[in-house]
C-alpha positions in Angstrom: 28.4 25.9 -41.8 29.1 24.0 -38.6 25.7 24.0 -36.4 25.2 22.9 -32.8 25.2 19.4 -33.9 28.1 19.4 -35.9 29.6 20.8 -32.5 28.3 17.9 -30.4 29.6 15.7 -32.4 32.8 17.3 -32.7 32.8 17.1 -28.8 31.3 13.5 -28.8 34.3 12.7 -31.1 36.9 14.3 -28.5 35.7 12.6 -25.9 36.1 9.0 -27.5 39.6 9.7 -28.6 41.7 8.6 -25.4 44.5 11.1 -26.6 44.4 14.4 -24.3 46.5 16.2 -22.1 48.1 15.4 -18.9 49.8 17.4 -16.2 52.7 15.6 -17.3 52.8 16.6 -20.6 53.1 19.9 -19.5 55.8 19.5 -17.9 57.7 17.6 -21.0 56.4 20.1 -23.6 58.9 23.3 -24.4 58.2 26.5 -22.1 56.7 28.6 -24.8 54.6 25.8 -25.6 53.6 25.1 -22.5 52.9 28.6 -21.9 50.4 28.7 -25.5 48.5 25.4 -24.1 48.3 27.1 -20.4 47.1 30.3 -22.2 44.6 28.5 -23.9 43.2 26.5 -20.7 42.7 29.8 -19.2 41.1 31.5 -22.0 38.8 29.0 -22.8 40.3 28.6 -26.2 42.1 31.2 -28.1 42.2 31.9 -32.2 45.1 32.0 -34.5 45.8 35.1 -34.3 46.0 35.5 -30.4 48.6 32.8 -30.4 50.4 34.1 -32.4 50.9 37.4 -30.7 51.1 35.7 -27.4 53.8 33.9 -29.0 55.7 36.8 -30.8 55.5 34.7 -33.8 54.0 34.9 -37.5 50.5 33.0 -37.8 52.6 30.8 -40.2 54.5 29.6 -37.6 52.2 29.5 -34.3 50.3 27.1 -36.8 53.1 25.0 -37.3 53.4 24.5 -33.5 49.8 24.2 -33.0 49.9 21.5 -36.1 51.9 19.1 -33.4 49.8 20.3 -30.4 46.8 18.9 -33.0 48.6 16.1 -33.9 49.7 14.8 -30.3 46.0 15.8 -29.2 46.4 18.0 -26.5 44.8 20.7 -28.7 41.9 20.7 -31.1 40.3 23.0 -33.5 36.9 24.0 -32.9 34.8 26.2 -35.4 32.9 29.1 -33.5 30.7 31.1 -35.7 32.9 30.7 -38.4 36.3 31.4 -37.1 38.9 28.6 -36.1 39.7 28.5 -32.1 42.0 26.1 -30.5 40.9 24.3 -27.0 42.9 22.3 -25.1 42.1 18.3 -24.9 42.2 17.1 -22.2 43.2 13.1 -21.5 40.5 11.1 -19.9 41.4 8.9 -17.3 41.1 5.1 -18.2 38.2 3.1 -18.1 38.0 0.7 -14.9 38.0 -2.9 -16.4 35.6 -5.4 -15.0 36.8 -8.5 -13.8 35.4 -11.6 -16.6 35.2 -13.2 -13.1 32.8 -10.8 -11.6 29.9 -12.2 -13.5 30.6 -15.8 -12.9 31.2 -14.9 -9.0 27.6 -12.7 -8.8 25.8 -16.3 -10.6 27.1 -17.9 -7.9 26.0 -15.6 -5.3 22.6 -15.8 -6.6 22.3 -19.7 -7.3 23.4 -19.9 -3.9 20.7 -17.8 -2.5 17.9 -19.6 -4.6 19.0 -23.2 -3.0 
């Protein structure tokens, strides 16, 4: 059974993976695709068998799409009180990378104001 922590973690996890969605991939992705992943934005997250209706597809096959949605990361699976939903990932932006020359720069600031 999947508690709050086990959910944390889950989101912890998510959040360290620098896969995720773009606006961009949106706009690559095939319309009914798009259309599942802008449905489940909206919805917060959907299950299995929502998809698949929205879809007009058997739940074999809206888990076949939502297999490479998983697998590209825009999507994840989430347990909620023991049912599977999918949520979209979002991408996070990359991490600003400090200069190694910052830190030799701010010593010299410093030595400089001690003399």
């Amino acid at each position: 059974m999947g508690g709050l922590f086990d959910r944390l973690q889950d989101e912890l996890d998510a959040r360290d993976n620098k896969k995720g969605l773009s606006p961009v991939d949106l706009l690559d992705m095939p319309e009914e695709l798009t259309e599942v992943v802008n449905q489940i934005i909206r919805k917060n997250g959907m299950r299995l068998e929502e998809i698949a209706q929205h879809l007009n597809q058997s739940e074999e096959e809206a888990k076949k799409n939502l297999k490479l949605l998983v697998e590209k990361g825009y999507v994840r699976e989430v347990q909620v009180k023991q049912e599977i939903w999918y949520k979209a990932q979002f991408g996070r932006k990359a991490d600003k990378v400090v200069s190694d020359n910052i830190w030799s720069k701010l010593d010299s600031v410093f030595n400089d104001e001690e003399d």
